[in-house]
NULO-312924 format. One record per atom (N, C-alpha, C, O): residue number from 1; residue in one letter; x, y negated, z; atom name. Coordinates in nm, 4 decimals. Atoms other than C-alpha are relative to their C-alpha. Last residue first. Layout:
# NULO-312924
<rec nr="NUM" rest="A" east="X" north="Y" up="Z" atom="CA"/>
...
This chain:
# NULO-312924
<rec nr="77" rest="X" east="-0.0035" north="-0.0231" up="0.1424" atom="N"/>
<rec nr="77" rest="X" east="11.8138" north="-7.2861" up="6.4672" atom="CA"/>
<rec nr="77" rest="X" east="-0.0599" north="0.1281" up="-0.1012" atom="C"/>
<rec nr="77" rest="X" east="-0.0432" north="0.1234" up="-0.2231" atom="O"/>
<rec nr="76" rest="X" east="-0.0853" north="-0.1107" up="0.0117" atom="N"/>
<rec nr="76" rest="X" east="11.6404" north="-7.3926" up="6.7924" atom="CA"/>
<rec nr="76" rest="X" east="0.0209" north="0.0133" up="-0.1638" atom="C"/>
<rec nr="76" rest="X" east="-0.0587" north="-0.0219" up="-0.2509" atom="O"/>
<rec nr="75" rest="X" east="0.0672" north="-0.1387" up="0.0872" atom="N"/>
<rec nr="75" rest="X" east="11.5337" north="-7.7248" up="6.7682" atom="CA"/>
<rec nr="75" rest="X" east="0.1324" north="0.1254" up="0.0148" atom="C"/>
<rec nr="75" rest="X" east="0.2554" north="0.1271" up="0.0094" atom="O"/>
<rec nr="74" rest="X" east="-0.0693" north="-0.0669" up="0.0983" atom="N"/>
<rec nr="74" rest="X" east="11.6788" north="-7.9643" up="7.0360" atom="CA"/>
<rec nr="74" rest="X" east="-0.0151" north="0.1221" up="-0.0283" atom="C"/>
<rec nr="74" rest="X" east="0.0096" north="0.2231" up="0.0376" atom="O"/>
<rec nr="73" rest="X" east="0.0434" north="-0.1013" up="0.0938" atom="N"/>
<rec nr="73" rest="X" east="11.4491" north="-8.2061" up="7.2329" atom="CA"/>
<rec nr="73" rest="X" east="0.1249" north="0.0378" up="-0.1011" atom="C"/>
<rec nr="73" rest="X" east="0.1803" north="-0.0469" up="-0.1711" atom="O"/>
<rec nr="72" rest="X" east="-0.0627" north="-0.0018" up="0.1029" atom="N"/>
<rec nr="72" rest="X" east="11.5227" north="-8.4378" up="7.5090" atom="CA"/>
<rec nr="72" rest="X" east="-0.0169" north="0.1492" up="-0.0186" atom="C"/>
<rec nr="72" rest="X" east="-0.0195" north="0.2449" up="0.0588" atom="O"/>
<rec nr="71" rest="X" east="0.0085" north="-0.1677" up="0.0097" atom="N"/>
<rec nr="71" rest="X" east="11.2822" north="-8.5109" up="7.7843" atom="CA"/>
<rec nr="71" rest="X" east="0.0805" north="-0.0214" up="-0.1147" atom="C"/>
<rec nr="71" rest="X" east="0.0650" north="-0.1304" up="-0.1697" atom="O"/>
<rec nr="70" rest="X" east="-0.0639" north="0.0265" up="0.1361" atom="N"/>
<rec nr="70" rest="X" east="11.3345" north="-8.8684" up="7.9446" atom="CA"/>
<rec nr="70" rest="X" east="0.0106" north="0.1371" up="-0.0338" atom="C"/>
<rec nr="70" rest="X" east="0.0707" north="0.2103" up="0.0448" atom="O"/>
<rec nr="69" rest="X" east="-0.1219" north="-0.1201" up="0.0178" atom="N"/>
<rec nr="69" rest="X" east="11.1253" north="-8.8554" up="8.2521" atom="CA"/>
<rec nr="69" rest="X" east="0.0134" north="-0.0466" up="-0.1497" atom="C"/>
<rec nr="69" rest="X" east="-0.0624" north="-0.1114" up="-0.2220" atom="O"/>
<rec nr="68" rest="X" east="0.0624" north="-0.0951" up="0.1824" atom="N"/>
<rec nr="68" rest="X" east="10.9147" north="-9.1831" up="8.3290" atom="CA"/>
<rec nr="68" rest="X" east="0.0868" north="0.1297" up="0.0715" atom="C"/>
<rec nr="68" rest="X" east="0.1299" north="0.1498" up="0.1850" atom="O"/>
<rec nr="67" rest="X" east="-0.0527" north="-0.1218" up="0.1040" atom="N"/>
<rec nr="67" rest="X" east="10.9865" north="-9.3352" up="8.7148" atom="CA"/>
<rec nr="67" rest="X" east="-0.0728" north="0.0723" up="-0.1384" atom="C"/>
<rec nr="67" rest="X" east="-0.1817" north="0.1293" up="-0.1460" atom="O"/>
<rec nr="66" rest="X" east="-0.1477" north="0.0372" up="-0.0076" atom="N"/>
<rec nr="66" rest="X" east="10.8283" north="-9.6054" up="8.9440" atom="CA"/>
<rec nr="66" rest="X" east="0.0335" north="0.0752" up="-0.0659" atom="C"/>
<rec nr="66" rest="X" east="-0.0787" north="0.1044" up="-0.1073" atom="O"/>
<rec nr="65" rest="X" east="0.0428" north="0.1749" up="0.0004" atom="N"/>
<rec nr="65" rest="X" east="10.4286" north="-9.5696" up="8.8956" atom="CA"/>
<rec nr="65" rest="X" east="0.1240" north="-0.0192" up="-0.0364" atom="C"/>
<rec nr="65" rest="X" east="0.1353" north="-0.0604" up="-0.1518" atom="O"/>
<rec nr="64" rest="X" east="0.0147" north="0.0482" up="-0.1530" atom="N"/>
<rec nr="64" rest="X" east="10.5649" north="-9.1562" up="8.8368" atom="CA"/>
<rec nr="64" rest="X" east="-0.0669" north="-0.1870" up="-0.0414" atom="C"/>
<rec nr="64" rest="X" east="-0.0766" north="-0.2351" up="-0.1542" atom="O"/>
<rec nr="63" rest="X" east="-0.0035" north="-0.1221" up="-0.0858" atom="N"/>
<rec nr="63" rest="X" east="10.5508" north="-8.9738" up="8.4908" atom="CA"/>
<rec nr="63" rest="X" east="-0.0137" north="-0.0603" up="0.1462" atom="C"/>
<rec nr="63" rest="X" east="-0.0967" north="0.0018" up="0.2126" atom="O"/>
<rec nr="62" rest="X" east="0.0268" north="0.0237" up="-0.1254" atom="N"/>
<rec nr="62" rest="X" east="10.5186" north="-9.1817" up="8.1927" atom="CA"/>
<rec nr="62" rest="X" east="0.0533" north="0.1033" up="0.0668" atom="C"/>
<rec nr="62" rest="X" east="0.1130" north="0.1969" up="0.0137" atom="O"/>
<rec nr="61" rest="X" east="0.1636" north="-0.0197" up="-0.0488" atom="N"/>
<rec nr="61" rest="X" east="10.7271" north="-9.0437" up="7.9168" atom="CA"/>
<rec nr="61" rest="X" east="-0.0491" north="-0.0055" up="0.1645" atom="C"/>
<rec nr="61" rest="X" east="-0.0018" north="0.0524" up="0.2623" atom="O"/>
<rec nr="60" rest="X" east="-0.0129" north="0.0824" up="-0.1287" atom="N"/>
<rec nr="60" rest="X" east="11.0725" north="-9.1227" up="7.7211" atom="CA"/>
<rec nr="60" rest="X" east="-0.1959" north="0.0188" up="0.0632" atom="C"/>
<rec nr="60" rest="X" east="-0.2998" north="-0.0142" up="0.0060" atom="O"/>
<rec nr="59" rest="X" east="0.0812" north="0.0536" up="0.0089" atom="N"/>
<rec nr="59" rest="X" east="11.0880" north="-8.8636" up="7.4031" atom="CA"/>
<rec nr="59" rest="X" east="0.0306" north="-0.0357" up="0.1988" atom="C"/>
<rec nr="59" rest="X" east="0.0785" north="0.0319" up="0.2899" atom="O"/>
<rec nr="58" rest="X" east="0.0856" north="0.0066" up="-0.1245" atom="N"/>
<rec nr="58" rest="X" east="11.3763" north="-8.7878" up="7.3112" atom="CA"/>
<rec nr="58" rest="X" east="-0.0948" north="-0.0374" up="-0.0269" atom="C"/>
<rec nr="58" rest="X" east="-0.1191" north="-0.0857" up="-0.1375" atom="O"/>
<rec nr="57" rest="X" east="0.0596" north="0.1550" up="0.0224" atom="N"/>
<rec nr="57" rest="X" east="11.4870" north="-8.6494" up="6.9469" atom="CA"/>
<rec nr="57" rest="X" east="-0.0256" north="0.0093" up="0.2030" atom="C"/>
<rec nr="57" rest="X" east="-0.0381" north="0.1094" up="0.2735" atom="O"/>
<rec nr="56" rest="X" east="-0.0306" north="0.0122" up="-0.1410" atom="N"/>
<rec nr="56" rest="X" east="11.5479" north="-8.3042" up="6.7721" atom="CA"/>
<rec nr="56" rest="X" east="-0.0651" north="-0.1821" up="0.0453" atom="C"/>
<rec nr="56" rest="X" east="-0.1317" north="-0.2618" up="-0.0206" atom="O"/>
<rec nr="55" rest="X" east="-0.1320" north="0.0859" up="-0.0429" atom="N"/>
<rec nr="55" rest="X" east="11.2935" north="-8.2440" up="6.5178" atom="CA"/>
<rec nr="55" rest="X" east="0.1112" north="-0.0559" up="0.1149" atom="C"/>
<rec nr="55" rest="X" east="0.0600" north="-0.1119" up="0.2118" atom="O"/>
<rec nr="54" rest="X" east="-0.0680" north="-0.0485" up="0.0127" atom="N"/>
<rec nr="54" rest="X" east="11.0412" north="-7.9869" up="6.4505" atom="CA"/>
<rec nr="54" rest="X" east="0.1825" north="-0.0581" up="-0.0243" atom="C"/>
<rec nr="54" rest="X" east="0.2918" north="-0.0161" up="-0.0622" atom="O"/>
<rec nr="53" rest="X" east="-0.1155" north="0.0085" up="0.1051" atom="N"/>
<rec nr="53" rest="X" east="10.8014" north="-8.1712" up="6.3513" atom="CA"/>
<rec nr="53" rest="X" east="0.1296" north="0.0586" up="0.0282" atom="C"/>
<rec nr="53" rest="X" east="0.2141" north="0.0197" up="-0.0525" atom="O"/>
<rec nr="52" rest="X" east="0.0776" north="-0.0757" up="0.1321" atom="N"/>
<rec nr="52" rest="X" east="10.5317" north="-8.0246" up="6.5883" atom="CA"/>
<rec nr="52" rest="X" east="0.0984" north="-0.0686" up="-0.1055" atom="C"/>
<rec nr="52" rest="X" east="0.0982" north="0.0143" up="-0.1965" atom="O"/>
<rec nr="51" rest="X" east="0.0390" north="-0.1301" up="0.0133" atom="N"/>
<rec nr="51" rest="X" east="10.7706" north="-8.0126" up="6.8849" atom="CA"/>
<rec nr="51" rest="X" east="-0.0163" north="0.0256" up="-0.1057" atom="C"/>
<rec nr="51" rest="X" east="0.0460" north="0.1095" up="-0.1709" atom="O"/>
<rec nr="50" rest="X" east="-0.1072" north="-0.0364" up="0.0370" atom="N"/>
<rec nr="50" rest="X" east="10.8563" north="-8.4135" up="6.8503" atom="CA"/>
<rec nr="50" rest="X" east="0.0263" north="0.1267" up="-0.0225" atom="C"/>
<rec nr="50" rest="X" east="0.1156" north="0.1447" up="-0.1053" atom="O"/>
<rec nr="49" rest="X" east="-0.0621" north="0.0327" up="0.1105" atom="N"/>
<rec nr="49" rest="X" east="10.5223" north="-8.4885" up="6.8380" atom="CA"/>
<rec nr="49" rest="X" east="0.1258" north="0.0389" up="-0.0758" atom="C"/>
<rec nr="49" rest="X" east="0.1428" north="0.0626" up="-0.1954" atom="O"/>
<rec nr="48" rest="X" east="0.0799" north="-0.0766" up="0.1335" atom="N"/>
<rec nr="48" rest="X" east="10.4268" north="-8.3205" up="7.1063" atom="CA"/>
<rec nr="48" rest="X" east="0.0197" north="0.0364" up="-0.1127" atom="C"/>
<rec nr="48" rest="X" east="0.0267" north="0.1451" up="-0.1699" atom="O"/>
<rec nr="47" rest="X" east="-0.0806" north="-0.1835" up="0.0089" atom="N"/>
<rec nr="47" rest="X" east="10.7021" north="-8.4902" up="7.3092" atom="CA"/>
<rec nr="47" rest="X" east="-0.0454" north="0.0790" up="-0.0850" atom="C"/>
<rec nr="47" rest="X" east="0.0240" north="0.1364" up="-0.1689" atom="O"/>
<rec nr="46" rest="X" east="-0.1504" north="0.0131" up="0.0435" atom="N"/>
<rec nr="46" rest="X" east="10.5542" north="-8.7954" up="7.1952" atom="CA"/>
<rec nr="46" rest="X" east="0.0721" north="0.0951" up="0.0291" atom="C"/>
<rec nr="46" rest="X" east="0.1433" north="0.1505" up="-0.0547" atom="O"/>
<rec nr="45" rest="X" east="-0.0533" north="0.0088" up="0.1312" atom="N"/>
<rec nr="45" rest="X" east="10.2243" north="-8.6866" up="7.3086" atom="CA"/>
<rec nr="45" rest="X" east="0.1058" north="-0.0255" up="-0.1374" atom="C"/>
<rec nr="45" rest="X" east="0.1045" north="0.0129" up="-0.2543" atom="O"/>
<rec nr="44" rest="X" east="-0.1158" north="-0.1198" up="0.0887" atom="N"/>
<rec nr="44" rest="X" east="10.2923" north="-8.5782" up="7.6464" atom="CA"/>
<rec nr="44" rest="X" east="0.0085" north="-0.0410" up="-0.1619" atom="C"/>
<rec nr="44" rest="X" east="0.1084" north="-0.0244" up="-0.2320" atom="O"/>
<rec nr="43" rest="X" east="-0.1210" north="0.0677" up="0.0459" atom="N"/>
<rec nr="43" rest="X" east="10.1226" north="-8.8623" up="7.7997" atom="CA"/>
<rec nr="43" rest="X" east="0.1278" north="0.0641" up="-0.0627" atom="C"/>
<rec nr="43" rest="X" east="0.2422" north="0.0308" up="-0.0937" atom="O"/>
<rec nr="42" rest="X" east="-0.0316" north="0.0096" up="0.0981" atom="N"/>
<rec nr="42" rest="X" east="9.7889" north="-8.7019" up="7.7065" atom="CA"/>
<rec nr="42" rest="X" east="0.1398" north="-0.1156" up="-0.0568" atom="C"/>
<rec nr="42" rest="X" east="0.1710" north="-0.1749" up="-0.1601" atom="O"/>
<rec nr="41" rest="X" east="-0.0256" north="-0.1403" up="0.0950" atom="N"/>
<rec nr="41" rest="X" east="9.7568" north="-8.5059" up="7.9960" atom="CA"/>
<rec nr="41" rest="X" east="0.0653" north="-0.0509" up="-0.0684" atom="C"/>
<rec nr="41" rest="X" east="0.1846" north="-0.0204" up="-0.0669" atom="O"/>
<rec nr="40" rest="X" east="-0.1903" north="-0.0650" up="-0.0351" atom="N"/>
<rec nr="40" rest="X" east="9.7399" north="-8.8278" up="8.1829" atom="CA"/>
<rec nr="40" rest="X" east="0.0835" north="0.1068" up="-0.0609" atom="C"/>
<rec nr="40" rest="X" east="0.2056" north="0.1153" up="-0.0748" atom="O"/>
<rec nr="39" rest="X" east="0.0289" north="-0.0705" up="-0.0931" atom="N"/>
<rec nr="39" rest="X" east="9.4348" north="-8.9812" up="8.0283" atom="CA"/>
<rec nr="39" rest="X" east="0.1755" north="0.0655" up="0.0056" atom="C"/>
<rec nr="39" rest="X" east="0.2800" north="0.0780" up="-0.0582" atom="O"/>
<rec nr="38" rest="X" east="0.1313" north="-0.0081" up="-0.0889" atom="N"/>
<rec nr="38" rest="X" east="9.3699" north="-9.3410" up="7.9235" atom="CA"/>
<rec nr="38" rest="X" east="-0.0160" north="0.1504" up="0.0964" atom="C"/>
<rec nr="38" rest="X" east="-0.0846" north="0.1621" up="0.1979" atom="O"/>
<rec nr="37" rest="X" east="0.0321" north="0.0768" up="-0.1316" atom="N"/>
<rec nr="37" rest="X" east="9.7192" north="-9.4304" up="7.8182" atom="CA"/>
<rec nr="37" rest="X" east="-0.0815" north="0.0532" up="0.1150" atom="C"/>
<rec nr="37" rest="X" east="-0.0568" north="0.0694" up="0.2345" atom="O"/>
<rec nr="36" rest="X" east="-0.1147" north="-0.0061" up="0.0087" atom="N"/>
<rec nr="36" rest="X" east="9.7667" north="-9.1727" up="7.5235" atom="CA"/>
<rec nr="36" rest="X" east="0.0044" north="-0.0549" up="0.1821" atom="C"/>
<rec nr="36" rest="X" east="0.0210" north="0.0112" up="0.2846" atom="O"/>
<rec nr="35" rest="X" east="0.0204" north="-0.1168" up="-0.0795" atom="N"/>
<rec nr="35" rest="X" east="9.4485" north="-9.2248" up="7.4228" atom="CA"/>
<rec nr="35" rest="X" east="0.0841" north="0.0471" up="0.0874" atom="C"/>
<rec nr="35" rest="X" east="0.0214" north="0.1113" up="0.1715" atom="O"/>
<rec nr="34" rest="X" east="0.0994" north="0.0226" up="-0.1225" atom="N"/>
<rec nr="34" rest="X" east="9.4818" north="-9.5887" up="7.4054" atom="CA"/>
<rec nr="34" rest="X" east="0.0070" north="0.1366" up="0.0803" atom="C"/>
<rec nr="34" rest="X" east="0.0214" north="0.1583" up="0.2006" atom="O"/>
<rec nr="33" rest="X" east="0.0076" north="0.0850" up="-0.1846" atom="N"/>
<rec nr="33" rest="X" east="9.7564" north="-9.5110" up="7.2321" atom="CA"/>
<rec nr="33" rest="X" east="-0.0359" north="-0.0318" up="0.0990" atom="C"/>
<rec nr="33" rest="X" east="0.0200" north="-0.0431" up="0.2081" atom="O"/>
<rec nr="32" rest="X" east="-0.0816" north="-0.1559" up="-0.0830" atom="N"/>
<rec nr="32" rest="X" east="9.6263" north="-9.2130" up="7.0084" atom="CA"/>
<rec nr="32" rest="X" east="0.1011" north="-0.0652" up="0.0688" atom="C"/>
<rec nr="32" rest="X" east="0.1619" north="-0.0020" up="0.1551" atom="O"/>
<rec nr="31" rest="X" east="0.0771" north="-0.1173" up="-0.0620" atom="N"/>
<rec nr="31" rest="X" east="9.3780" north="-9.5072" up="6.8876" atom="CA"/>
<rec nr="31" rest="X" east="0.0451" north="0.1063" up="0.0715" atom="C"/>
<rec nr="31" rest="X" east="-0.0224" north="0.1636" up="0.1570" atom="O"/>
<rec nr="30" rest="X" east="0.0964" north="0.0345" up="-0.1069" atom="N"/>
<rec nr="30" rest="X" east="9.6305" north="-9.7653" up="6.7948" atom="CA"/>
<rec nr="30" rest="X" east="-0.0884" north="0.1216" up="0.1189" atom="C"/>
<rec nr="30" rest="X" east="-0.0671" north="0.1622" up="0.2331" atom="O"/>
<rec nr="29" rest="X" east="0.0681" north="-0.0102" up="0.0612" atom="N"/>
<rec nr="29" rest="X" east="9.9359" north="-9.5478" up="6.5958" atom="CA"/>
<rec nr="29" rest="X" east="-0.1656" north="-0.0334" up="0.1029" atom="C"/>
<rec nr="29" rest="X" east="-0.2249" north="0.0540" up="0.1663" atom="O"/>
<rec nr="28" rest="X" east="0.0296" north="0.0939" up="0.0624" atom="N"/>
<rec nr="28" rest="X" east="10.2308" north="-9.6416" up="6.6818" atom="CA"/>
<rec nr="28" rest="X" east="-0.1722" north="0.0024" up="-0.0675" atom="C"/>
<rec nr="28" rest="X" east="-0.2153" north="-0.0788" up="-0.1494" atom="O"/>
<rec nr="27" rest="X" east="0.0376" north="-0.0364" up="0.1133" atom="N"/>
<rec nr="27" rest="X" east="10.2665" north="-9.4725" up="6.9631" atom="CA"/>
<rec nr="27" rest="X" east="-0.0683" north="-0.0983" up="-0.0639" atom="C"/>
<rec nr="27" rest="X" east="-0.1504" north="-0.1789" up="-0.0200" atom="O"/>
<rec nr="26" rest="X" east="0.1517" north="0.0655" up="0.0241" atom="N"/>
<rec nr="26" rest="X" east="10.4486" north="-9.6177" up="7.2987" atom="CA"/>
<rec nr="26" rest="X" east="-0.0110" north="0.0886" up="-0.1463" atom="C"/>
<rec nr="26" rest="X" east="0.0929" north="0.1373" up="-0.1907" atom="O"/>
<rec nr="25" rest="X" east="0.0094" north="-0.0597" up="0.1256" atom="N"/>
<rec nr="25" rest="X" east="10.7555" north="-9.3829" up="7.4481" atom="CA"/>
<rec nr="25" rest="X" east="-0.1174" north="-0.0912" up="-0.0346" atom="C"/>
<rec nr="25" rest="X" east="-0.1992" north="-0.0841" up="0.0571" atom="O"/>
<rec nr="24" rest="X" east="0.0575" north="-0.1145" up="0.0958" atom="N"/>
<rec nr="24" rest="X" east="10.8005" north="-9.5321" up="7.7932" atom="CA"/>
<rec nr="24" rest="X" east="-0.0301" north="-0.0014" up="-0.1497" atom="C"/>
<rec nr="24" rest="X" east="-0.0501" north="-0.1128" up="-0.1980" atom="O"/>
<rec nr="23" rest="X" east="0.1603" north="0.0261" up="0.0370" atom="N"/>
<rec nr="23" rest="X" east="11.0479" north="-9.7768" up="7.9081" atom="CA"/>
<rec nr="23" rest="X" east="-0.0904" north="0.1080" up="-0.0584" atom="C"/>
<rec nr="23" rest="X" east="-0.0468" north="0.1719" up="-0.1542" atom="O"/>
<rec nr="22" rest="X" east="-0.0099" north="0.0305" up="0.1359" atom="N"/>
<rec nr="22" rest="X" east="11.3824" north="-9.6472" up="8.0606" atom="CA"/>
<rec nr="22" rest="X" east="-0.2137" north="-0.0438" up="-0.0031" atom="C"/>
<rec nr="22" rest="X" east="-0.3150" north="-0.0234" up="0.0639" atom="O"/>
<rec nr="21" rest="X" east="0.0567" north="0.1247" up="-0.0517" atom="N"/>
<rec nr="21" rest="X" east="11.3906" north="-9.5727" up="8.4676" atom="CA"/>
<rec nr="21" rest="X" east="-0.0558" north="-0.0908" up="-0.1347" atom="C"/>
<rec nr="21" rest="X" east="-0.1247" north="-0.1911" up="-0.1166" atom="O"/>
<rec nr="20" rest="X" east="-0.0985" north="0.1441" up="0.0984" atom="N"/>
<rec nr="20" rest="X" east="11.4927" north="-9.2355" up="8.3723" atom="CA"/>
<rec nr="20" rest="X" east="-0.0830" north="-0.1119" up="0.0829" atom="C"/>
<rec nr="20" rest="X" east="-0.1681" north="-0.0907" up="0.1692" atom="O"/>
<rec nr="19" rest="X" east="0.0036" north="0.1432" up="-0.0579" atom="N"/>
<rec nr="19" rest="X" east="11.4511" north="-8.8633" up="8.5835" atom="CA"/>
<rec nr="19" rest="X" east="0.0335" north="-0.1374" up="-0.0914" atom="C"/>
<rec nr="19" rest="X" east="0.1468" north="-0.1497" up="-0.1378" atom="O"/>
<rec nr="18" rest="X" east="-0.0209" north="0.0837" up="-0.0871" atom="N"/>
<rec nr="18" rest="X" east="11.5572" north="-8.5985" up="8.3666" atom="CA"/>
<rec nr="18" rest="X" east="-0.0638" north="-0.1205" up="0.0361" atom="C"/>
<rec nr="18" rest="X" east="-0.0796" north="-0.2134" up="-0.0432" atom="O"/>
<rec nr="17" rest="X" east="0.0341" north="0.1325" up="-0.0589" atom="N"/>
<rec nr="17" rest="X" east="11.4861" north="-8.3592" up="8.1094" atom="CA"/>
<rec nr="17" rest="X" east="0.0333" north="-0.0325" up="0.1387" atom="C"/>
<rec nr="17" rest="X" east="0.0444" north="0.0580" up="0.2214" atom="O"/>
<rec nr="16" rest="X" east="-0.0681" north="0.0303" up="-0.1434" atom="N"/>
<rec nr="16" rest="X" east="11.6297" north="-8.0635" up="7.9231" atom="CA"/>
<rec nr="16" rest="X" east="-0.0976" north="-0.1693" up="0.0122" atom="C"/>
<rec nr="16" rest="X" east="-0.1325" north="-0.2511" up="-0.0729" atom="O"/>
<rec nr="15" rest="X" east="0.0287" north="0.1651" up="-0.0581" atom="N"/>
<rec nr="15" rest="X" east="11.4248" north="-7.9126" up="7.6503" atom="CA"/>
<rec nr="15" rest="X" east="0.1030" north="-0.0176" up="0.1442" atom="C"/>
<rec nr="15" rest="X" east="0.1276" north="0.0638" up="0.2332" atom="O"/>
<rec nr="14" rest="X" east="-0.0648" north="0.0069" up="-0.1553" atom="N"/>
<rec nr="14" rest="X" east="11.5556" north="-7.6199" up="7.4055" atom="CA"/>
<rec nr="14" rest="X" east="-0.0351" north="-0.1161" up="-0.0045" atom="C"/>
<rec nr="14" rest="X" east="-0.0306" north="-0.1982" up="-0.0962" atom="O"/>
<rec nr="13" rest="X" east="-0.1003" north="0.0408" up="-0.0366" atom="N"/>
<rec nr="13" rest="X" east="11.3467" north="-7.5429" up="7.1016" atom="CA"/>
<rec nr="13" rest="X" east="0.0583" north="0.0024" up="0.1494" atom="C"/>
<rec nr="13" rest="X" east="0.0164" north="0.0702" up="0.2432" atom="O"/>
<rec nr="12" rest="X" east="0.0235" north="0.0691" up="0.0786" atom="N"/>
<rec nr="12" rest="X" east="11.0869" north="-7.3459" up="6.9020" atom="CA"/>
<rec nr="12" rest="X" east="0.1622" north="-0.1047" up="0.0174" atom="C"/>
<rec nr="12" rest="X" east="0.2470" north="-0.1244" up="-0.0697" atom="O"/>
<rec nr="11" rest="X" east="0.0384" north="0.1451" up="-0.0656" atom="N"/>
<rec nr="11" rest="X" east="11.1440" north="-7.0241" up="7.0658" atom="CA"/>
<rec nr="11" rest="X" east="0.0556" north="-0.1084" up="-0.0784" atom="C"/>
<rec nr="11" rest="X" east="0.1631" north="-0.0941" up="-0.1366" atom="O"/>
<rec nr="10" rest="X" east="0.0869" north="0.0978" up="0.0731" atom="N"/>
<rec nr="10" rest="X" east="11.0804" north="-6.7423" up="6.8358" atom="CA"/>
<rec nr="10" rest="X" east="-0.0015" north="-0.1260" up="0.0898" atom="C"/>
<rec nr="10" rest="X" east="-0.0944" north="-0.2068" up="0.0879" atom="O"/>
<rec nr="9" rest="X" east="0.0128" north="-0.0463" up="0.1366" atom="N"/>
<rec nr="9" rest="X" east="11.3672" north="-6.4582" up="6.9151" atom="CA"/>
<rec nr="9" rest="X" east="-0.0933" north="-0.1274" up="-0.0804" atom="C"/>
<rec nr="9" rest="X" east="-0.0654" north="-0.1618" up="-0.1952" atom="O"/>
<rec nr="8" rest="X" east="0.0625" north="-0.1330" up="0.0423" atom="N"/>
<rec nr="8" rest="X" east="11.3719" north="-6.6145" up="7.2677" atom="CA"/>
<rec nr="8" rest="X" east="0.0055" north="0.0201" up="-0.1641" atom="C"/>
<rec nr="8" rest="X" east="0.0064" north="-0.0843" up="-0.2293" atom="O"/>
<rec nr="7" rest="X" east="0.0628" north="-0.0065" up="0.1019" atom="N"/>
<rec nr="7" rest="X" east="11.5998" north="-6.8309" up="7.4676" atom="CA"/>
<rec nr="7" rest="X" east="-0.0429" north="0.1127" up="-0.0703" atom="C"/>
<rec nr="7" rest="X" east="0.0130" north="0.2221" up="-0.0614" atom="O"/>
<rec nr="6" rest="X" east="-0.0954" north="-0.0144" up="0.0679" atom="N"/>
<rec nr="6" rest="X" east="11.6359" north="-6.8553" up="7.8405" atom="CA"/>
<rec nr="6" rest="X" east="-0.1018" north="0.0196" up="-0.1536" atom="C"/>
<rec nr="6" rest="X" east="-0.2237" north="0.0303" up="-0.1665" atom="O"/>
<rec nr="5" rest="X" east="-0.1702" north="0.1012" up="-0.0210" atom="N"/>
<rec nr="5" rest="X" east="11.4952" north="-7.0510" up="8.0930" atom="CA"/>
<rec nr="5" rest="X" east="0.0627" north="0.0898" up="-0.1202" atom="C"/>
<rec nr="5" rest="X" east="0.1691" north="0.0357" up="-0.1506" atom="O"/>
<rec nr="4" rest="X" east="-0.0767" north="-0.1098" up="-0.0559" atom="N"/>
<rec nr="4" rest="X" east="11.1070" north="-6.9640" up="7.9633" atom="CA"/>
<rec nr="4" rest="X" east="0.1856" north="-0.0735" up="0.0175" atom="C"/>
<rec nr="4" rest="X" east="0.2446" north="-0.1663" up="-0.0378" atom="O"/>
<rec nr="3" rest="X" east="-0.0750" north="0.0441" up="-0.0240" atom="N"/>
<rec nr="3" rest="X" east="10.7775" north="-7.2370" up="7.8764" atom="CA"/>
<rec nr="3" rest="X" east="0.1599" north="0.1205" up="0.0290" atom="C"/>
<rec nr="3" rest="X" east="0.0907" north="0.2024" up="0.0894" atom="O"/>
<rec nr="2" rest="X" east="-0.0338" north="-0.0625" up="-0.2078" atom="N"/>
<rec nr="2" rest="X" east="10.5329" north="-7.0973" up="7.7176" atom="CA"/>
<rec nr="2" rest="X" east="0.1663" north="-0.0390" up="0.0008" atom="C"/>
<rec nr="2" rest="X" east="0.2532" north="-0.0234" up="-0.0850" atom="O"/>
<rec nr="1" rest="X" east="-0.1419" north="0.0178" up="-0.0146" atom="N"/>
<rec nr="1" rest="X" east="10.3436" north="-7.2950" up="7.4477" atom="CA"/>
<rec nr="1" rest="X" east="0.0412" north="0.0634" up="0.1325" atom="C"/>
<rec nr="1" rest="X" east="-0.0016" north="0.0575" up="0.2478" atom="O"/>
């Protein structure tokens, strides 16, 4: 995935995020919670998620002890 400020012939979507104080994103699904938890990388997965379906949507995600970010997702058309 590469990130760029403007849009391209194949980019998937536009992200804006911000700073939140909101609760983080949990997954419903046990095992890719823990995982989810256990390493930092893998607090992206709800964003992930929202990428590989191709849906708009936030996703709320760790990021500081005190602070998540709230990333919001909208598919390019």
């Amino acid at each position: 995935m590469v990130l760029t400020p403007q849009r391209r012939a194949r980019s998937l979507a536009r992200v804006d995020a911000a700073l939140s104080d909101l609760a983080c994103d949990r997954i419903a699904d046990a095992d890719l919670e823990e995982l989810r938890c256990a390493f930092p990388a893998a607090r992206s997965l709800p964003l992930l998620r929202l990428l590989a379906a191709r849906t708009g949507g936030t996703a709320i995600l760790d990021y500081l002890d005190v602070s998540r970010v709230d990333v919001r997702i909208e598919p390019c058309a």
